[in-house]
TORSE-372394 format. One record per residue (C-alpha): residue in one letter; residue number from 1; x, y, z. Coordinates in nm, 2 decimals, padded with zeros to 4 digits. Each point is the difference from the previous one (the first is absolute). Layout:
% TORSE-372394
<rec r="A" k="NUM" east="X" north="Y" up="Z"/>
...
END
This chain:
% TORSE-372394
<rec r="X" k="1" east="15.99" north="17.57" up="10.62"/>
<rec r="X" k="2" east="00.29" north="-00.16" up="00.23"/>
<rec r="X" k="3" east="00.08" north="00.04" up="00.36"/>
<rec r="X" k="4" east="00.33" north="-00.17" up="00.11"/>
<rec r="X" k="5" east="00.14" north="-00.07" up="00.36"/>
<rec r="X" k="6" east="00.26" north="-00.23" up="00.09"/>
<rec r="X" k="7" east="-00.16" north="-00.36" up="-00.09"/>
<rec r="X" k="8" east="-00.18" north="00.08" up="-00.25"/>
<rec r="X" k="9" east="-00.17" north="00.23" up="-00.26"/>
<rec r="X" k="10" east="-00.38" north="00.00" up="-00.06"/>
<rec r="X" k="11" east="-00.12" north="00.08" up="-00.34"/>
<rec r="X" k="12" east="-00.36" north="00.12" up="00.05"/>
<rec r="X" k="13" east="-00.30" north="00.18" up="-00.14"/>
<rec r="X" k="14" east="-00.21" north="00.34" up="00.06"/>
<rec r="X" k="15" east="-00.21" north="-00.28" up="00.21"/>
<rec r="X" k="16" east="00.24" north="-00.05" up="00.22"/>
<rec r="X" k="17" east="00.12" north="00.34" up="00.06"/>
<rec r="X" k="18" east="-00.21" north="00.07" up="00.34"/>
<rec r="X" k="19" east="00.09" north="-00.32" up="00.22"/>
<rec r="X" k="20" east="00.39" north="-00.07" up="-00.20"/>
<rec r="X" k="21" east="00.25" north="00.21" up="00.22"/>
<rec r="X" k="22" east="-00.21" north="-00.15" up="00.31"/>
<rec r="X" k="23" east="00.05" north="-00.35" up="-00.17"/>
<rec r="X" k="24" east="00.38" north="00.07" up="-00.06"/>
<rec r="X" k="25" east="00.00" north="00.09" up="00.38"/>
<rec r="X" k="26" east="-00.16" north="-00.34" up="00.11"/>
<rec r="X" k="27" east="00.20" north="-00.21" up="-00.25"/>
<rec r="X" k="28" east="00.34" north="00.17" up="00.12"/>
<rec r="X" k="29" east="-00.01" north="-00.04" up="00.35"/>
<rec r="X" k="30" east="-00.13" north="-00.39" up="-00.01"/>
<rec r="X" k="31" east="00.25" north="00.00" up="-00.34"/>
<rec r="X" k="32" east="00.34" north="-00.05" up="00.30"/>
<rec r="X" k="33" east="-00.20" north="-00.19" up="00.24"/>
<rec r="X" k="34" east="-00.06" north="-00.29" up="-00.30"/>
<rec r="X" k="35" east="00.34" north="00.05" up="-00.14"/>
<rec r="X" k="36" east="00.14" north="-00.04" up="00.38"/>
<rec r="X" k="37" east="-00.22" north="-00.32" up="00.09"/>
<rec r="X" k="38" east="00.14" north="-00.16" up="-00.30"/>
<rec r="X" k="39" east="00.34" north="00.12" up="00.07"/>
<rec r="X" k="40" east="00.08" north="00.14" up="-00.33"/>
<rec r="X" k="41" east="00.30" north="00.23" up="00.04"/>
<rec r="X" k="42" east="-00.18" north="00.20" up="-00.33"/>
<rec r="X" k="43" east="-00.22" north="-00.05" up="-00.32"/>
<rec r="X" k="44" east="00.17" north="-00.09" up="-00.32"/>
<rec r="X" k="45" east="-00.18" north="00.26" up="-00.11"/>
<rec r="X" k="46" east="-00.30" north="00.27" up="00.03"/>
<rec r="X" k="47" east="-00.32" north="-00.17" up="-00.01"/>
<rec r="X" k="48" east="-00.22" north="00.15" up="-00.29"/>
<rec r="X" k="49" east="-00.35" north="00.06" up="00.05"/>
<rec r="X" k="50" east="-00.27" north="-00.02" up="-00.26"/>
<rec r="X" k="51" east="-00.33" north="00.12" up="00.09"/>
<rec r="X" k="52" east="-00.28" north="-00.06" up="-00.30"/>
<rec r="X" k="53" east="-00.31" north="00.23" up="-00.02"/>
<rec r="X" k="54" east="-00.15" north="-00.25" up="-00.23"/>
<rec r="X" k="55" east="-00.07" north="-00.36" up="00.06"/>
<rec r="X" k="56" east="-00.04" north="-00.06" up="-00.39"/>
<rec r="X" k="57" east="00.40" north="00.07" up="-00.05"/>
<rec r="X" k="58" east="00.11" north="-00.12" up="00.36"/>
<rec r="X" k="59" east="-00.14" north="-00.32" up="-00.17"/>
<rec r="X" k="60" east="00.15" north="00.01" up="-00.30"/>
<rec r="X" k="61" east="00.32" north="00.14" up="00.16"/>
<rec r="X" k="62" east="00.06" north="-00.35" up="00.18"/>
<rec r="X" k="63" east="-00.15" north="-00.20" up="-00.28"/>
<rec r="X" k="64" east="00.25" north="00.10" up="-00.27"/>
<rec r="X" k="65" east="00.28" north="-00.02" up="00.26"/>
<rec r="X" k="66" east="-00.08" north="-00.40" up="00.12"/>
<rec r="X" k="67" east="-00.06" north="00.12" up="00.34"/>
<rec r="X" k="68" east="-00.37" north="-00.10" up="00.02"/>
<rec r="X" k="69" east="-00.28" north="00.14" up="00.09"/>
<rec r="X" k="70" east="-00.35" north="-00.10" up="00.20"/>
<rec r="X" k="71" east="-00.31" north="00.20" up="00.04"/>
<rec r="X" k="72" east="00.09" north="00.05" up="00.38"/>
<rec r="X" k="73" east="00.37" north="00.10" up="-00.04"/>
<rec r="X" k="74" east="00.07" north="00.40" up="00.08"/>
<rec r="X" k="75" east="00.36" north="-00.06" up="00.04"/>
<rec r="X" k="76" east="00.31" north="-00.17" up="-00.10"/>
<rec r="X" k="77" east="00.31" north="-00.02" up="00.04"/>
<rec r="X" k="78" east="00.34" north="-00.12" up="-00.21"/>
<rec r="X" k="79" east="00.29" north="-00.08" up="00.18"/>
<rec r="X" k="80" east="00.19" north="00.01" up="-00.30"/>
<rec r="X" k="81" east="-00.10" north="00.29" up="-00.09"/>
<rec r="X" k="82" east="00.02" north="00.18" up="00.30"/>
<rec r="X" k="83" east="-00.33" north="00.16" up="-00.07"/>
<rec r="X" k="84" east="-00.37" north="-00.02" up="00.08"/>
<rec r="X" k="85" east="-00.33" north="00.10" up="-00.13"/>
<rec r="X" k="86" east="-00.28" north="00.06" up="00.20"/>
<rec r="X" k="87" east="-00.35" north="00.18" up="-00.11"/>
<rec r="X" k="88" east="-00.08" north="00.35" up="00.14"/>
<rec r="X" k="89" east="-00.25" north="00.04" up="00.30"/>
<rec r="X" k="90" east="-00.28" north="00.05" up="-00.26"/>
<rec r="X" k="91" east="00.01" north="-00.24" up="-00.26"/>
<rec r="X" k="92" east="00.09" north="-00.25" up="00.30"/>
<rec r="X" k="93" east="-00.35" north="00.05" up="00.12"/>
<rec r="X" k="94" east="-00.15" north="-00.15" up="-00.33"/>
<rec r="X" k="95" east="00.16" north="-00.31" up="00.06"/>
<rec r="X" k="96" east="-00.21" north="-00.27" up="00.15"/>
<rec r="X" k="97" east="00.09" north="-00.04" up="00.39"/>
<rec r="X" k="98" east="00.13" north="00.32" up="00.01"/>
<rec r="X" k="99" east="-00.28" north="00.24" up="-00.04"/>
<rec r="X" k="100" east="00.00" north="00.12" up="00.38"/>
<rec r="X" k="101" east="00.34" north="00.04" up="-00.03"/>
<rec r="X" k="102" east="00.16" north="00.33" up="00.15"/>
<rec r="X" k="103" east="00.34" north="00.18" up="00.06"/>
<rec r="X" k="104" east="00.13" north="-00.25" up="00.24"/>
<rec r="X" k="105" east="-00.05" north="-00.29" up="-00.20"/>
<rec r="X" k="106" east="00.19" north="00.15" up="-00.30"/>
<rec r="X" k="107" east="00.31" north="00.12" up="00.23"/>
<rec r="X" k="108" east="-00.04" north="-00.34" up="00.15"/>
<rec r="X" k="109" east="00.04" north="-00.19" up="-00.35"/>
<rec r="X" k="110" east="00.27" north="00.17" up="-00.07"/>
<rec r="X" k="111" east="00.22" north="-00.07" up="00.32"/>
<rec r="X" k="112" east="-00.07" north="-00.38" up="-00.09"/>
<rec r="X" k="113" east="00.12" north="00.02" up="-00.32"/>
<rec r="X" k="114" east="00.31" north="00.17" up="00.13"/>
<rec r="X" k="115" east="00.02" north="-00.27" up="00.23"/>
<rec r="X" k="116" east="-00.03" north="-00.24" up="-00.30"/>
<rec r="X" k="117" east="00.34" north="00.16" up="-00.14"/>
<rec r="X" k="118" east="00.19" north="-00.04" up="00.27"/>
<rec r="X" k="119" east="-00.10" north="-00.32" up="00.07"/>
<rec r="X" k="120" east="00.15" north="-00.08" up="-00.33"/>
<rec r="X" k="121" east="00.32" north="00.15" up="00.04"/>
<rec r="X" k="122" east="-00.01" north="-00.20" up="00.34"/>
<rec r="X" k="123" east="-00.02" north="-00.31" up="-00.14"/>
<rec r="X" k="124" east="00.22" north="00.04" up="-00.33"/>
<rec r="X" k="125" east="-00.37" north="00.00" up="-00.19"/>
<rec r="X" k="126" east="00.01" north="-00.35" up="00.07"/>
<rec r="X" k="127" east="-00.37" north="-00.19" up="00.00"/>
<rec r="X" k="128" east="-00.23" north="-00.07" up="00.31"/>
<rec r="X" k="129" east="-00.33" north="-00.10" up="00.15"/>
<rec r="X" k="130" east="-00.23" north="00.26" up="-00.06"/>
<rec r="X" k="131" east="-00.14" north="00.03" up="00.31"/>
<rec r="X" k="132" east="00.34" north="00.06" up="00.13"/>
<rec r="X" k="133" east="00.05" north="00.27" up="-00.26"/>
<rec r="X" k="134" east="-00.39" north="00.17" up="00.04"/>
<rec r="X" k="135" east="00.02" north="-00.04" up="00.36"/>
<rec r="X" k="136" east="00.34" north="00.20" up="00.09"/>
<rec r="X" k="137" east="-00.20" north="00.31" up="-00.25"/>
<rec r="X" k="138" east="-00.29" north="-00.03" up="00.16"/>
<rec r="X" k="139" east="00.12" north="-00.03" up="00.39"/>
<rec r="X" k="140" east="00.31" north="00.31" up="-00.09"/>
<rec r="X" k="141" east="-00.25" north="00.22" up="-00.18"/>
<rec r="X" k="142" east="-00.27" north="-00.08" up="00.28"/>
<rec r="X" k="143" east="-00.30" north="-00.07" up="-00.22"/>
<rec r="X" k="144" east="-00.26" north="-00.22" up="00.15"/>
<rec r="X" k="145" east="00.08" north="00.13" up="00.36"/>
<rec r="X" k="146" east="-00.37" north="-00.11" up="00.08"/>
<rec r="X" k="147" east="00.02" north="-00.33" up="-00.16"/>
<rec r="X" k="148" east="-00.17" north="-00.29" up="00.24"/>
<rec r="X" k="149" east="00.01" north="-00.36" up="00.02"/>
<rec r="X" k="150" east="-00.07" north="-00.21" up="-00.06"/>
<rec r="X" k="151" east="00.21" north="-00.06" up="-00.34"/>
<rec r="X" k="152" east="-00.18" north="-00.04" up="-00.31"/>
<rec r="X" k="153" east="00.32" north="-00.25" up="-00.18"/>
<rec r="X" k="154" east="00.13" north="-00.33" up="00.05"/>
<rec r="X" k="155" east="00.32" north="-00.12" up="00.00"/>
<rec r="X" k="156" east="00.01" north="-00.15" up="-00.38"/>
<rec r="X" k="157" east="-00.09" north="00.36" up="-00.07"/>
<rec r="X" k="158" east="00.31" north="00.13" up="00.19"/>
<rec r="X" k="159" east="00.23" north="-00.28" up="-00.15"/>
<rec r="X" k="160" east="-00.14" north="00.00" up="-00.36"/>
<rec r="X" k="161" east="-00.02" north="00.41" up="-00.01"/>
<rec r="X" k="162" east="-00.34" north="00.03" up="-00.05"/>
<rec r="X" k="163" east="-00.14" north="00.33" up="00.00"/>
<rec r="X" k="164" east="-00.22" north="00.08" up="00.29"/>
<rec r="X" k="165" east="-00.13" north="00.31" up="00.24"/>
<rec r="X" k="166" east="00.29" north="00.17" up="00.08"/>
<rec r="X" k="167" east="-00.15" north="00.08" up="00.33"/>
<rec r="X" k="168" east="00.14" north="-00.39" up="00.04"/>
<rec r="X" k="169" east="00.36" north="00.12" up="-00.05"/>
<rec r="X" k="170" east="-00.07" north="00.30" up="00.23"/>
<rec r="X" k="171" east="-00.11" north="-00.27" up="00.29"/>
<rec r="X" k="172" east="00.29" north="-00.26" up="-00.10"/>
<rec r="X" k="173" east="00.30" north="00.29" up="00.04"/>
<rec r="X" k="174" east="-00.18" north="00.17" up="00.33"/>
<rec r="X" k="175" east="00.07" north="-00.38" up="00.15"/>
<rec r="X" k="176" east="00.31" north="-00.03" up="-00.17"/>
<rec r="X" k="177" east="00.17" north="00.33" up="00.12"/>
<rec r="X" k="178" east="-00.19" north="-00.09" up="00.35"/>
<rec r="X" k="179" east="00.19" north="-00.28" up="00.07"/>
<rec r="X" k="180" east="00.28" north="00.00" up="-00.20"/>
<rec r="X" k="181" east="00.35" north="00.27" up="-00.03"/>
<rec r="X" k="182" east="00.09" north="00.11" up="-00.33"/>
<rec r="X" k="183" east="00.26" north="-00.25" up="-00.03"/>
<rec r="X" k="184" east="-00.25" north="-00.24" up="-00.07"/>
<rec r="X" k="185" east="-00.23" north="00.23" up="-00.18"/>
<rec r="X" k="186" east="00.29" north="00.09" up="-00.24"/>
<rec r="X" k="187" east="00.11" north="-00.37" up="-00.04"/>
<rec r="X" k="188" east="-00.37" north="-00.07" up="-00.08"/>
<rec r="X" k="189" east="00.01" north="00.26" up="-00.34"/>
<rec r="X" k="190" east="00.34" north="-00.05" up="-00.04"/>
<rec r="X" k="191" east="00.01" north="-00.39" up="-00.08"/>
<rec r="X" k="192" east="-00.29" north="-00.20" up="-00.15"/>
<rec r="X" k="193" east="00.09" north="-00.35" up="00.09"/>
<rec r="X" k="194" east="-00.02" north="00.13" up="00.38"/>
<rec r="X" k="195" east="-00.32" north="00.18" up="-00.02"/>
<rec r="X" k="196" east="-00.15" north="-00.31" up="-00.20"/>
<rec r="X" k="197" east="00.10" north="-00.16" up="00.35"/>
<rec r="X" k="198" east="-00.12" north="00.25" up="00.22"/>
<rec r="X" k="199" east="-00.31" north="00.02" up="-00.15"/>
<rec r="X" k="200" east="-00.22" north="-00.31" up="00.13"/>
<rec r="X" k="201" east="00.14" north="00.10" up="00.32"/>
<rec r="X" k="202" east="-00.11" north="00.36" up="00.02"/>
<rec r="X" k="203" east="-00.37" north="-00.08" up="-00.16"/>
<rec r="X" k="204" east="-00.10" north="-00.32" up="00.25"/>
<rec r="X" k="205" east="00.08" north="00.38" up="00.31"/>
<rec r="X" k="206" east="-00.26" north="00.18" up="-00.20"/>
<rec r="X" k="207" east="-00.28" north="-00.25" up="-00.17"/>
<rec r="X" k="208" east="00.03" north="-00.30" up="00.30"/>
END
């Protein structure tokens, strides 16, 4: 089943069916809100939407196309591609971490992987830190709204891209947009070298 608007087009299943118009509502309106923050004039294209009733062949799906997969993961996205996959509701509540998970963490997910696209186009799909990248999803999507400090990272995580809580990244961008205008915020995803700079900076505000 598909269900088009002017971003994107979901591709979903009979599990979907009773929260996906309400999801295409939510995604829509914070859709031009993302796409104006990053000042695209417009999307190459459409972003397509996957959504995977079954873990097994969500698994295998990114497996057989190099994109990776780890036990946690319930979404990804390919800039290249202009497409992401994310589980359904359902079989997103089998996967450790997520088990409590309702509604509003699904439409959630979603808006930061939209994010994650434009923040490609944005930047030419050039490389960054990751808690630059994780950190603009998190803090546009507002996940982690109730996140509190004090941070759980260091700064070698921050500078070698470690993996950590993203309720870090939700903490790091709430100081960021807090005391910084979007000039600097877009310089930050826009050009490594400078964020590489930035970075001791902006951690010795939050962990001194």
């Amino acid at each position: 089943m598909k269900l088009s608007r002017k971003y994107f087009t979901f591709d979903y299943n009979e599990t979907d069916a009773k929260y996906i118009e309400d999801l295409a509502n939510y995604l829509e309106k914070a859709a031009q809100r993302i796409i104006d923050f990053f000042e695209i004039k417009h999307l190459t294209q459409p972003v397509y939407f996957k959504f995977w009733d079954s873990i097994k062949d969500f698994k295998k799906y990114l497996i057989d196309t190099d994109k990776g997969y780890e036990s946690w993961v319930v979404g990804h996205t390919s800039g290249t591609d202009h497409r992401i996959d994310a589980l359904s509701l359902k079989a997103r509540q089998s996967v450790p971490y997520h088990r409590k998970d309702a509604e509003k963490d699904l439409f959630e997910m979603v808006v930061h992987e939209f994010v994650h696209m434009c923040y490609y186009q944005y930047v030419g799909y050039k490389d960054n830190l990751l808690y630059i990248q994780e950190g603009l999803a998190v803090y546009l999507s507002n996940q982690y709204s109730d996140a509190k400090f004090p941070l759980s990272c260091s700064l070698e995580d921050l500078l070698n891209e470690t993996q950590v809580d993203y309720s870090n990244y939700r903490l790091i961008f709430n100081h960021i947009f807090k005391t910084h205008d979007k000039g600097y915020i877009l310089k930050l995803a826009k050009d490594k070298q400078f964020a590489t700079q930035e970075t001791p900076k902006i951690a010795n505000q939050l962990l001194s």
